[in-house]
C-alpha positions in Angstrom: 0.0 0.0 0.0 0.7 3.6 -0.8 1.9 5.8 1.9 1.0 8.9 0.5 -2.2 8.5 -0.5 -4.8 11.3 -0.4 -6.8 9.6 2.1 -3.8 9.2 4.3 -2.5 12.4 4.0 -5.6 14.3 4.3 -6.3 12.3 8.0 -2.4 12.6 9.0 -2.9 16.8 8.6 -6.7 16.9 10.0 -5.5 14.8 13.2 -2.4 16.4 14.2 -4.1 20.0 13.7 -7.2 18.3 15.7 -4.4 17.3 18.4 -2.6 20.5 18.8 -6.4 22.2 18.8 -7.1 19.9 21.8 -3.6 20.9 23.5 -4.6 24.6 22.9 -7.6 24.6 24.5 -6.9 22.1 27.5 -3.7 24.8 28.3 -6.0 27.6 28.3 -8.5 26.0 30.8 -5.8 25.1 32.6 -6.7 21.7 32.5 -4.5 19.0 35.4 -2.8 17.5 32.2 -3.5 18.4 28.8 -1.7 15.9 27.2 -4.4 13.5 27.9 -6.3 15.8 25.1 -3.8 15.5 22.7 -3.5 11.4 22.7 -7.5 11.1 23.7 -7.6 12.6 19.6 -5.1 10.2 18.7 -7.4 7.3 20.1 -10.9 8.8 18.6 -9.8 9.9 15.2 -10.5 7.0 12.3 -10.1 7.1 8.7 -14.0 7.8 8.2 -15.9 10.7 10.1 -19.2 8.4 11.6 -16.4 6.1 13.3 -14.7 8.9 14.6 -18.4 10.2 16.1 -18.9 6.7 17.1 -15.5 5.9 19.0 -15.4 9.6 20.4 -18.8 8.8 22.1 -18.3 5.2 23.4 -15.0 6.8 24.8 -17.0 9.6 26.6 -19.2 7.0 27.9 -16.8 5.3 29.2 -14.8 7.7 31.1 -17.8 8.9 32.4 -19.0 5.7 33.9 -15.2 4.5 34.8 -15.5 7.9 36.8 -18.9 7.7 38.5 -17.1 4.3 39.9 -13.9 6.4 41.1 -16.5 8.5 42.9 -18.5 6.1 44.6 -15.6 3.4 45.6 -12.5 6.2 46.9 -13.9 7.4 50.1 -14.8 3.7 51.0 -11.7 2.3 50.2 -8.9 4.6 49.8 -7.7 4.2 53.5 -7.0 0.6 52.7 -4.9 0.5 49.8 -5.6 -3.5 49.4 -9.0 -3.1 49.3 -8.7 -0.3 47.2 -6.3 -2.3 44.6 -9.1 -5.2 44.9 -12.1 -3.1 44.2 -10.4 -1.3 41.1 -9.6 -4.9 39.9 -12.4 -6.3 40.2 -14.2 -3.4 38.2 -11.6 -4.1 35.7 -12.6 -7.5 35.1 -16.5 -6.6 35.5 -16.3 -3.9 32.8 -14.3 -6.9 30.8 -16.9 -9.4 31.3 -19.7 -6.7 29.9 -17.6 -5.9 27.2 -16.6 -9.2 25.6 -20.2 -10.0 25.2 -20.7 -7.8 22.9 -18.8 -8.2 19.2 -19.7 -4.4 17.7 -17.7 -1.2 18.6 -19.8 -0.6 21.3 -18.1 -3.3 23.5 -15.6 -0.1 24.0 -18.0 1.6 26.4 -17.2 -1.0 28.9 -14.1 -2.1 28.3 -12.9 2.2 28.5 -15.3 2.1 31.6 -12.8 -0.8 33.4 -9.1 0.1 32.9 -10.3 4.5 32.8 -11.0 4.0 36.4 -7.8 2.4 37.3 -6.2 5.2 35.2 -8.3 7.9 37.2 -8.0 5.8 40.9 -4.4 5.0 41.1 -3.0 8.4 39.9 -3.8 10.6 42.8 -3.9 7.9 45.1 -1.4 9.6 47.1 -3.5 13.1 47.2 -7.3 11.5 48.4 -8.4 15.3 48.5 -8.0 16.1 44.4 -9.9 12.2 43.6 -12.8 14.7 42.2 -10.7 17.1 40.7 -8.7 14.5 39.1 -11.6 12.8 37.7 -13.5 15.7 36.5 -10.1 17.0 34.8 -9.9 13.6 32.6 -13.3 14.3 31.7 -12.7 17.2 30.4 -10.0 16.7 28.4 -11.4 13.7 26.9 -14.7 16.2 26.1 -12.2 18.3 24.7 -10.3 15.6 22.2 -14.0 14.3 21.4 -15.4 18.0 20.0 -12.0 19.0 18.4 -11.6 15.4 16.8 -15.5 15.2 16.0 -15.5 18.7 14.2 -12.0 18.4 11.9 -13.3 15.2 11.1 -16.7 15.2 10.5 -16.3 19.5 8.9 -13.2 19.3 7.0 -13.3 17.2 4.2 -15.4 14.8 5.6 -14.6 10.9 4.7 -18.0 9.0 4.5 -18.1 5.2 5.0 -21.1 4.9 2.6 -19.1 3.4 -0.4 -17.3 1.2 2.1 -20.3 -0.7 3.6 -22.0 -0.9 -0.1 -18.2 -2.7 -1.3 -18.0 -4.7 1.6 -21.5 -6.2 1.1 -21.3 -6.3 -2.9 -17.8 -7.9 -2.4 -19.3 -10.3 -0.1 -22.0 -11.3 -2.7 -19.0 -11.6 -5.4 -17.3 -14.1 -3.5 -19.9 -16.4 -3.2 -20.6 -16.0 -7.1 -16.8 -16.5 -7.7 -16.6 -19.6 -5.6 -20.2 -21.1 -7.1 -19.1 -20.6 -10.6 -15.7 -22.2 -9.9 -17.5 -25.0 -8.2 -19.3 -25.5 -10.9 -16.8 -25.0 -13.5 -13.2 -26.4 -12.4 -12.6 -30.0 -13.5 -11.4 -31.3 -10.1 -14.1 -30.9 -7.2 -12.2 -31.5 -4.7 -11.6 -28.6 -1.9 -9.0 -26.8 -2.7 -7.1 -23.7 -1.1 -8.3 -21.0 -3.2 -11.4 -22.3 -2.3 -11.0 -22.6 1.8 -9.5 -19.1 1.7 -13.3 -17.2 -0.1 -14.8 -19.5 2.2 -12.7 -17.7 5.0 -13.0 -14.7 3.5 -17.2 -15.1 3.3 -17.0 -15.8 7.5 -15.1 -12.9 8.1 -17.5 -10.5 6.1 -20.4 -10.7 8.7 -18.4 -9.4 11.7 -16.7 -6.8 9.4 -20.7 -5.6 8.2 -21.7 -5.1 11.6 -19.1 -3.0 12.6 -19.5 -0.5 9.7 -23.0 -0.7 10.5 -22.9 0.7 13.7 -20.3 3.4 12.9 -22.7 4.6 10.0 -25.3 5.4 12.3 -23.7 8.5 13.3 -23.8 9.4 9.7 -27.2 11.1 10.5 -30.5 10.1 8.7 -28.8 9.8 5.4 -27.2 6.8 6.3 -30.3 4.9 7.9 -32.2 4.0 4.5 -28.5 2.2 3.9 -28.6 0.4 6.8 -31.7 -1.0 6.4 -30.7 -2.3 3.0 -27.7 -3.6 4.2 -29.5 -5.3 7.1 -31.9 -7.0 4.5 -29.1 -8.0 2.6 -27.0 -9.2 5.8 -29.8 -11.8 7.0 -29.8 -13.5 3.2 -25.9 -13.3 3.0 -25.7 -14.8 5.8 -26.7 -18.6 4.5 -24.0 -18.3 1.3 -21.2 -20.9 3.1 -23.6 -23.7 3.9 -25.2 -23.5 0.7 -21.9 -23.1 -0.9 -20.3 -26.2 1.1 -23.6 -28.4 0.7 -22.7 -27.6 -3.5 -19.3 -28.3 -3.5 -19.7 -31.8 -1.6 -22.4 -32.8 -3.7 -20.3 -32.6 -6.8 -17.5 -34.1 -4.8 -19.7 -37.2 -4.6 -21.0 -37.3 -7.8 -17.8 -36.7 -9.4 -16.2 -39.9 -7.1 -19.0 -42.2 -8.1 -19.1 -40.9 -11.9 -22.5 -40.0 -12.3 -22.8 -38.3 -15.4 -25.5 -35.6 -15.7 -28.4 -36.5 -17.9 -28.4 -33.7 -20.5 -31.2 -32.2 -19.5 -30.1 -31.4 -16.4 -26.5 -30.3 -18.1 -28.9 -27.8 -20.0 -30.1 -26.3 -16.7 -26.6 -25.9 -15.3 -26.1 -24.0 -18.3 -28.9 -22.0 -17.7 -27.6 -21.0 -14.3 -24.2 -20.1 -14.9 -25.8 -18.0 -18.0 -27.7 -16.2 -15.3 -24.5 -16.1 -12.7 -22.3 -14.4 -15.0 -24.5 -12.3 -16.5 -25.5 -8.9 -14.7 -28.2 -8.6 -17.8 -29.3 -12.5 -16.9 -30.6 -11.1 -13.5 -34.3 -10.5 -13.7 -34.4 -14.0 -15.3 -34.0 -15.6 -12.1 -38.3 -17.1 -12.0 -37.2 -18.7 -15.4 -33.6 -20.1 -14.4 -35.8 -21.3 -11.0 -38.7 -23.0 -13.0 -36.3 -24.8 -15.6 -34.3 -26.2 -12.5 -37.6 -27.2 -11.3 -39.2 -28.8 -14.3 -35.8 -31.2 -14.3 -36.3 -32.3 -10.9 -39.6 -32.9 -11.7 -38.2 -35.0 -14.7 -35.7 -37.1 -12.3 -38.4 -37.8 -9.8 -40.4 -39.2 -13.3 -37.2 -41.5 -13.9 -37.2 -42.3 -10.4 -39.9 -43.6 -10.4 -40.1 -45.6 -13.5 -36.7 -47.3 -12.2 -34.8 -45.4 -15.1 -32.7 -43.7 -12.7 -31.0 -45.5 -9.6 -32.4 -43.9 -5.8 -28.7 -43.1 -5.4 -28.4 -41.3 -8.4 -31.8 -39.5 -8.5 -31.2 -37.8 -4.8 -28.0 -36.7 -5.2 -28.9 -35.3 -8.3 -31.9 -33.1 -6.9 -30.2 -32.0 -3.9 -27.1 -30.5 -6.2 -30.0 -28.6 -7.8 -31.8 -27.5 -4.6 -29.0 -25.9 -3.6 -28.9 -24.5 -6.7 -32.2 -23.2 -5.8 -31.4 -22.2 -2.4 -28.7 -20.1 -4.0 -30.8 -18.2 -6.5 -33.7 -17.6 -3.6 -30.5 -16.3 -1.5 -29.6 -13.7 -4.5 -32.6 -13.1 -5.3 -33.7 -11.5 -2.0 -30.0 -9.7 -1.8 -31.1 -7.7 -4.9 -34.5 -7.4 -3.8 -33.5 -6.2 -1.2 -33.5 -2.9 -2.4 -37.2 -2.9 -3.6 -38.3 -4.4 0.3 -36.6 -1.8 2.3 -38.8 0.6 1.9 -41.4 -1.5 3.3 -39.8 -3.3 5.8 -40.6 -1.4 9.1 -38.8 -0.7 12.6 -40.9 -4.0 14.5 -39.9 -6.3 11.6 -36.6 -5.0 11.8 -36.4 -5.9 15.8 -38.1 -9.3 15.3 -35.2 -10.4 12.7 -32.9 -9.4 14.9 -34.2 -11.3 17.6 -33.5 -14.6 15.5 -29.9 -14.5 16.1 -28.6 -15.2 19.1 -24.9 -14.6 18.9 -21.8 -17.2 20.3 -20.2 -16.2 23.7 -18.2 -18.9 24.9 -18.6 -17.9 28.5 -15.4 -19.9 29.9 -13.1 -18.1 28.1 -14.9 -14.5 28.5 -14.2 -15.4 32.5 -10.9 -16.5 32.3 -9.6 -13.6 30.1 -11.5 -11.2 32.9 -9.4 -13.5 35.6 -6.1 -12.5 33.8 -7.0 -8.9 33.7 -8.2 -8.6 37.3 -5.0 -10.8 38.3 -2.5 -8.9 36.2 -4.5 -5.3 37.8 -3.2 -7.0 41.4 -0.1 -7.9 40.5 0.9 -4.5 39.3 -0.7 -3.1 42.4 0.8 -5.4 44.5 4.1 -4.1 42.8 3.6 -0.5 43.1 2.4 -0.8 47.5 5.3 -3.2 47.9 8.1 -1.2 46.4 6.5 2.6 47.8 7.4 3.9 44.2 5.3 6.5 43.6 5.4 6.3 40.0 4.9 2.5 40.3 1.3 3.5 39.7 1.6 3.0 35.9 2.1 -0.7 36.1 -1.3 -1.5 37.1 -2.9 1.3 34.8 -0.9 -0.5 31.8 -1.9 -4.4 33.4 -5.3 -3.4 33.0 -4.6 -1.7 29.7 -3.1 -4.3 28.1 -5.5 -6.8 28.9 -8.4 -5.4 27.9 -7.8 -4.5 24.8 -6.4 -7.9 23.8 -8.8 -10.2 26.0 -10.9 -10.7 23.0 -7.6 -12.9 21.2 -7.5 -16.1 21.3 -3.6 -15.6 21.7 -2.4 -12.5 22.9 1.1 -11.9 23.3 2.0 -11.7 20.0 -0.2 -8.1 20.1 1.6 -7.6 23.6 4.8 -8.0 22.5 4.1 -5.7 19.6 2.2 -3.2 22.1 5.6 -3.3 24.1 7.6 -2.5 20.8 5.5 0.6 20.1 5.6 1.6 24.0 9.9 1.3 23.9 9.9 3.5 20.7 7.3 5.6 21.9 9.9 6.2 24.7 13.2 6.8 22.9 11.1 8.9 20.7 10.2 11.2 23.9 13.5 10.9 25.1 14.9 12.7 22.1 12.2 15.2 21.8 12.5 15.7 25.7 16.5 16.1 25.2 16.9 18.3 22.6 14.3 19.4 21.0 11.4 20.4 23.4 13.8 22.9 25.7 13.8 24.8 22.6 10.4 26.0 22.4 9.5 29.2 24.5 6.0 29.3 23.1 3.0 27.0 21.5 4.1 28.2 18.0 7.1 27.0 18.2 6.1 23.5 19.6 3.6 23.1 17.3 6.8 23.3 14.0 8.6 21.0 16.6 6.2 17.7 17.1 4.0 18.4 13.5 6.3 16.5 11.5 6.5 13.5 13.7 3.3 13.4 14.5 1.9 13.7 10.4 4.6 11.1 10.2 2.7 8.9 13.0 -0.5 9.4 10.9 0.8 8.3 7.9 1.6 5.1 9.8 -2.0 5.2 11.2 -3.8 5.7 8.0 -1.7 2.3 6.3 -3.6 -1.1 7.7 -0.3 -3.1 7.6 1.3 -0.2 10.3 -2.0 1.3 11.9 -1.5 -0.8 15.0 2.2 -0.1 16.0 1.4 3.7 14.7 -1.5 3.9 17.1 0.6 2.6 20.0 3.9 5.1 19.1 1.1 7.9 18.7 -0.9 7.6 22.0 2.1 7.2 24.1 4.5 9.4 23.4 2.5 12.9 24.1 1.9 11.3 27.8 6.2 10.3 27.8 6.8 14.1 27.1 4.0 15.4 29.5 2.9 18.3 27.7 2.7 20.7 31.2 1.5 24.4 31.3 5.2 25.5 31.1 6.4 23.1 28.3 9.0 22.3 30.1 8.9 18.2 30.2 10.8 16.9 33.4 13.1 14.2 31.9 13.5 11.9 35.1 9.9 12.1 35.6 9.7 10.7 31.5 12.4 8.1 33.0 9.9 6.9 36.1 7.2 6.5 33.5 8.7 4.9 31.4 10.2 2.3 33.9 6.7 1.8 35.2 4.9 1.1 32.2 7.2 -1.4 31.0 7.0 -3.2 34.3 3.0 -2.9 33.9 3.6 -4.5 30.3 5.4 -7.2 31.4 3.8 -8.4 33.9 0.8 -8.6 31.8 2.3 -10.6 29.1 3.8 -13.0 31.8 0.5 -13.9 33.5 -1.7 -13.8 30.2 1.1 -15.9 28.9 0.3 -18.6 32.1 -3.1 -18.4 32.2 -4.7 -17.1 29.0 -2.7 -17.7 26.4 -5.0 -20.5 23.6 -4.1 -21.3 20.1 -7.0 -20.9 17.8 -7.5 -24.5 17.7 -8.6 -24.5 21.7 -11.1 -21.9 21.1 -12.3 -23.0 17.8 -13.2 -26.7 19.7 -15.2 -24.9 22.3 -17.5 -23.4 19.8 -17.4 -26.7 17.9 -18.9 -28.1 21.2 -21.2 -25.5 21.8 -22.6 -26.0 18.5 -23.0 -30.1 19.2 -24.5 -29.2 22.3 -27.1 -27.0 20.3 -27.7 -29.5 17.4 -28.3 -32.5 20.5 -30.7 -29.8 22.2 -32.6 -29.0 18.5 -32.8 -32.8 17.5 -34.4 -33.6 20.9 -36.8 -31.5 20.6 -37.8 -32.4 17.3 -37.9 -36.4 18.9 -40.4 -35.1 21.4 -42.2 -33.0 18.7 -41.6 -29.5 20.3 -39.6 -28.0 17.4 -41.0 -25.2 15.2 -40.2 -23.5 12.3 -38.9 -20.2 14.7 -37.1 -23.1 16.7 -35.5 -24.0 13.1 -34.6 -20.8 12.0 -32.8 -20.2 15.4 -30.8 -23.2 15.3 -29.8 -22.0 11.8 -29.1 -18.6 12.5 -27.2 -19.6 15.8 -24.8 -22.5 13.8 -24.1 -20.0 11.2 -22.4 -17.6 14.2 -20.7 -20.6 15.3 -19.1 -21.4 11.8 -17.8 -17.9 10.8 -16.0 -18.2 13.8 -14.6 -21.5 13.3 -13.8 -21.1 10.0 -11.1 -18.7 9.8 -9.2 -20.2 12.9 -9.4 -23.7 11.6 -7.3 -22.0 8.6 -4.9 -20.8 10.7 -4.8 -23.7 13.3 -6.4 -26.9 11.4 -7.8 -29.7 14.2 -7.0 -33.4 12.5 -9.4 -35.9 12.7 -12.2 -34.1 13.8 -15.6 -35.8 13.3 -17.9 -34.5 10.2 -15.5 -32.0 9.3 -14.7 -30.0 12.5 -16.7 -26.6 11.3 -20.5 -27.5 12.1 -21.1 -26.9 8.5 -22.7 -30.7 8.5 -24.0 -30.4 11.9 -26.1 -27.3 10.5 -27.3 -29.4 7.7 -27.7 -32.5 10.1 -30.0 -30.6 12.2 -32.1 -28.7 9.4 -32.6 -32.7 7.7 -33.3 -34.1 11.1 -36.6 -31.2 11.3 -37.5 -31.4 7.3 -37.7 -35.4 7.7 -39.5 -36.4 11.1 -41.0 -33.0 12.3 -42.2 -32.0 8.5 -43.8 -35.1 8.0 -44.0 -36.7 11.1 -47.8 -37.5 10.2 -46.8 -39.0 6.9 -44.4 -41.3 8.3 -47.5 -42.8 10.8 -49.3 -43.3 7.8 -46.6 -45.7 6.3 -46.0 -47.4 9.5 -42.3 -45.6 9.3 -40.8 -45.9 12.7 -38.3 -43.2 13.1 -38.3 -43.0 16.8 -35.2 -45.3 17.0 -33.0 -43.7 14.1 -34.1 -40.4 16.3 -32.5 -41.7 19.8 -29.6 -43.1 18.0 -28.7 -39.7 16.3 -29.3 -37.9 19.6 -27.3 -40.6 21.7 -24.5 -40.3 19.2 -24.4 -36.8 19.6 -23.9 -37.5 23.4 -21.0 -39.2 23.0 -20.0 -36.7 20.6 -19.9 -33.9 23.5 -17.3 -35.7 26.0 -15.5 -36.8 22.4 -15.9 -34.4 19.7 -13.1 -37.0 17.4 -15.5 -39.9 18.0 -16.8 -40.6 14.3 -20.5 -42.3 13.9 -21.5 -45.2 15.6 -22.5 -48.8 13.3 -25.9 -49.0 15.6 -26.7 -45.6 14.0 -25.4 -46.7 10.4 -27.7 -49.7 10.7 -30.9 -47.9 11.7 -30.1 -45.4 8.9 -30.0 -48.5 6.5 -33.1 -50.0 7.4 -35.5 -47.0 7.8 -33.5 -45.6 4.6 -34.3 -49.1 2.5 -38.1 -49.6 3.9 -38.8 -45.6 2.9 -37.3 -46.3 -0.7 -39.0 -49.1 -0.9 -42.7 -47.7 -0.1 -41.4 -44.4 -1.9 -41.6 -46.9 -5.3 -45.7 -46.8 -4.8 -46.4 -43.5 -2.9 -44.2 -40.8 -4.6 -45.3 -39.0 -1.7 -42.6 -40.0 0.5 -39.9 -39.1 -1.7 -39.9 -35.6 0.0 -39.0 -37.5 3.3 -36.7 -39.9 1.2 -34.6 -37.1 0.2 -34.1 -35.8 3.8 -33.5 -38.9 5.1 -30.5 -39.4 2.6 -29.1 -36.5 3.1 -28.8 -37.3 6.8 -27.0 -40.6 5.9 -25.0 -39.0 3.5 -23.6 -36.2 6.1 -23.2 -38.7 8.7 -21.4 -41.2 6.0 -20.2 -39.2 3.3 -17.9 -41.8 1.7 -20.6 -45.0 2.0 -22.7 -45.9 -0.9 -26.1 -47.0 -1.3 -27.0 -49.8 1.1 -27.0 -52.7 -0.4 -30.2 -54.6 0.9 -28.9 -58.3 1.6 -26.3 -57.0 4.0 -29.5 -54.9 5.7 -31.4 -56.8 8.5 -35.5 -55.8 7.8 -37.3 -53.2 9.5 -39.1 -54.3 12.1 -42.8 -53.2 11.6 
């Protein structure tokens, strides 16, 4: 990337002249320490102007609520510095436990709310009689960051994150037509990495959505016709990677048992990718939809006049359901457009409702653990040594982490965070040492940090360098101390500096003990969590208390769960992991297990079907599948699957009827036992009637 873009420029200029705007006015109201204006701007300011609104009022919220705290807990406490140290640390971990709840922006509120109070608390520990004075100051100079950063940003050339939530979305849709056309298209069909890497891609896009989302608020009312659309969108976009995945297998297994497609259906394929690849091809989506459907029509017509194996004939009219499904999925992402106008504010609330999002609460408790233990430590540090600087180290233990508790390994971002801190400290050094004792007035310290601070935005504004930028950027104006006199004290800078590094380390120590998971850890978690869901969904569909909401929700909830899993299984692969290891086939597992005995539970009675034992194997399977998540399917549940499969084709022969519930239960057998074939029927004992 391009450092001197026009984008990074223009934010460079308008947040170093938002920064020195800040210092200006936090000297003249004599503010306790106005560099805490200048790197509060450094922290709000973002590339767009509604996440810079956004961030510069979750952080106000924050402090404010991190302060209320201070103000409440002090008189109680600050005669006993342990309990004192233990209250602040366990508000810490609180304001973490809130916080990691919640994956949008707004999850800053809390997290600020923690680790601002032990900022605020242990500063003027020493001094009990300026607590409120203390806390009111950060206030206001975090008000004062938040309007001069608000104003340059949202007045002065304004950058509007419009375009970049329409691109996202469109590029999310473009992916999925990219990896369906090359599913459909490529000669091998086996999974390849181009292919794992969209579908990574895909699982990232909805987190990535939401975000934008609720920085584009602040955009005004402008913005809010765009969100809706892009909410409509977001719910259909949402069901591309099981759709895509249930595609790409079913070629796989039509491709390893060479079943050549009758031309007819050949002809429809080519119908579809017409329409794929062609923008013009759009509005023909009813026709491309009604051909596929006359040729399923036309295989359940073999089917059933023994022209076309069972095998065969399934396999064939699932690839083109999901066909279907994908079409339907398009079709209401650019409909979407024509529905928003419609759609109102309760519908809005009641789709929302339908997803519940993943929190694995185990880890959310031991990352607060860490935080409120590294908080202690530090503390523990500072009372035992009597360093009066040593107040730093727990500020920076309850810092550092927060902001990386929601990793699943953090000290590689420590480490990095303690890189930027130790240049952000040899920077200040230099400035404090030879440059700084120069200036006699603002003027003249404005011409001495500009450059290095457009510099530092430039680093902010590239993605590859915006982290370790940020860091250099928000520390170094608190190094140097800008006081009332600008006249730094350079042992002071020293005693900082010594303390935050001690803070730093002690934080990557203990996270490094106690918190530190590879992706793999967290990604089986969610993989149990999401067997524990399908085991709770399939019994309720035994005891016929599943509904179509109940359906939706299980969907809505596994989908979560795999855009998680996805891009850590990518990273940090888990071998032998039962049915893939990504709850891609336990999503389709569950939604077959509903379509076959709740759908046509009824049906089944008729035909003296007995599913009731096919049902309590699958559930008990999944049982074991919760202490074992490596345990692969059982033979008892093969066996049933064989013999209610066999009797069902059997009837299906005379009642065409029950192909519907054929179908479903085949694609259970088939996700459970991708590489078996067809039963054969002498090695299948006879269903019992």
């Amino acid at each position: 990337m391009k450092w001197l873009t026009k984008s990074a420029l223009l934010f460079a200029v308008k947040t170093c002249i938002a920064a020195f705007l800040a210092l200006y006015i936090a000297l003249k109201l004599n503010l306790d320490k106005p560099a805490w204006a200048m790197v509060s701007v450094y922290v709000i300011s973002q590339l767009y102007s509604a996440s810079t609104l956004s961030k510069a009022l979750f952080r106000f919220l924050g402090t404010v609520l991190g302060g209320i705290f201070i103000f409440i807990i002090y008189p109680l406490t600050v005669q006993h510095p342990l309990l004192f140290s233990l209250s602040v640390s366990l508000w810490v971990a609180v304001c973490l436990f809130l916080s990691l709840h919640d994956r949008t922006p707004k999850s800053y509120v809390f997290m600020l709310a923690g680790y601002s109070a032990a900022i605020m608390g242990f500063a003027d520990v020493t001094t009990p009689l300026s607590i409120t004075y203390t806390v009111i100051s950060r206030v206001e100079e975090i008000t004062v960051a938040i309007i001069c950063s608000s104003l340059i940003h949202m007045l002065v050339f304004p950058v509007r994150m419009r375009n970049l939530l329409e691109s996202t979305v469109n590029n999310w849709y473009n992916s999925a037509k990219s990896l369906c056309n090359e599913l459909l298209t490529a000669e091998s069909k086996d999974s390849t990495p181009e292919r794992d890497q969209i579908l990574v891609q895909m699982a990232n896009y909805p987190l990535n959505v939401e975000t934008l989302i609720t920085h584009l608020v602040y955009e005004g009312d402008s913005a809010r016709k765009l969100i809706r659309l892009v909410g409509a969108q977001y719910q259909h976009l949402s069901y591309l990677i099981p759709t895509l995945t249930a595609i790409e297998k079913r070629l796989s297994l039509l491709a390893e048992q060479g079943i050549s497609f009758p031309d007819f259906v050949a002809e429809s394929f080519s119908h579809f990718l017409q329409w794929l690849n062609s923008p013009e091809e759009s509005g023909n989506a009813q026709r491309i939809q009604d051909d596929i459907g006359a040729s399923q029509e036309r295989i359940k017509t073999l089917y059933a006049s023994g022209n076309i194996s069972a095998e065969e004939s399934l396999l064939l009219i699932g690839l083109m359901e999901r066909l279907l499904n994908f079409i339907r999925l398009s079709e209401s992402y650019l409909g979407a457009k024509e529905r928003v106008n419609l759609m109102g504010q309760q519908r809005k609330r009641n789709k929302d409702k339908l997803i519940r999002r993943h929190a694995d609460r185990g880890m959310i408790l031991l990352s607060c653990f860490t935080a409120f233990f590294a908080t202690m430590v530090g503390c523990l540090f500072w009372i035992g040594t009597g360093w009066k600087d040593g107040s730093t180290a727990p500020m920076m233990g309850a810092v550092v982490c927060s902001f990386f508790a929601s990793l699943d390994s953090p000290i590689g971002s420590m480490k990095v965070f303690l890189k930027g801190v130790l240049v952000a400290i040899a920077v200040s050094i230099i400035y404090v040492g030879i440059f700084i004792p120069g200036t006699v007035t603002f003027e003249s310290l404005i011409i001495v940090l500009a450059p290095g601070l457009i510099a530092l935005g430039l680093v902010i504004a590239n993605p590859s360098t915006n982290f370790i930028g940020l860091i250099i950027a928000t520390q170094i104006p608190g190094f140097i101390g800008m006081t009332h006199n600008l006249k730094p004290d350079l042992l002071s800078i020293i005693n900082a500096a010594i303390s935050t590094v001690v803070g730093i380390v002690i934080a990557v120590v203990i996270t490094a003990v106690l918190r530190n998971k590879r992706p793999a850890w967290t990604a089986r978690r969610v993989l149990r969590r999401g067997v524990k869901e399908l085991l709770q969904f399939t019994s309720e569909i035994k005891m016929n208390a599943s509904s179509l909401l109940s359906r939706q929700q299980y969907v809505a909830s596994m989908i979560d769960k795999i855009n998680i899993i996805l891009p850590r299984n990518k990273v940090d692969p888990i071998p032998g992991v039962a049915l893939g290891g990504n709850l891609i086939t336990e999503i389709w597992l569950g939604v077959n297990c509903y379509d076959f005995y709740a759908r046509h539970h009824q049906l089944l009675k008729d035909n003296t079907l007995d599913s009731d034992a096919l049902m309590a194997e699958i559930t008990g399977y999944f049982k074991k599948r919760l202490r074992n998540i490596y345990i692969a399917p059982p033979q008892s549940l093969l066996d049933e699957l064989d013999k209610l499969l066999l009797r069902t084709e059997t009837l299906c022969r005379s009642d065409m009827q029950l192909f519907a519930p054929l179908f479903y239960l085949f694609n259970i057998r088939m996700a459970l036992y991708p590489a078996l074939r067809w039963p054969a029927e002498e090695n299948t004992l006879p269903l019992t009637q």
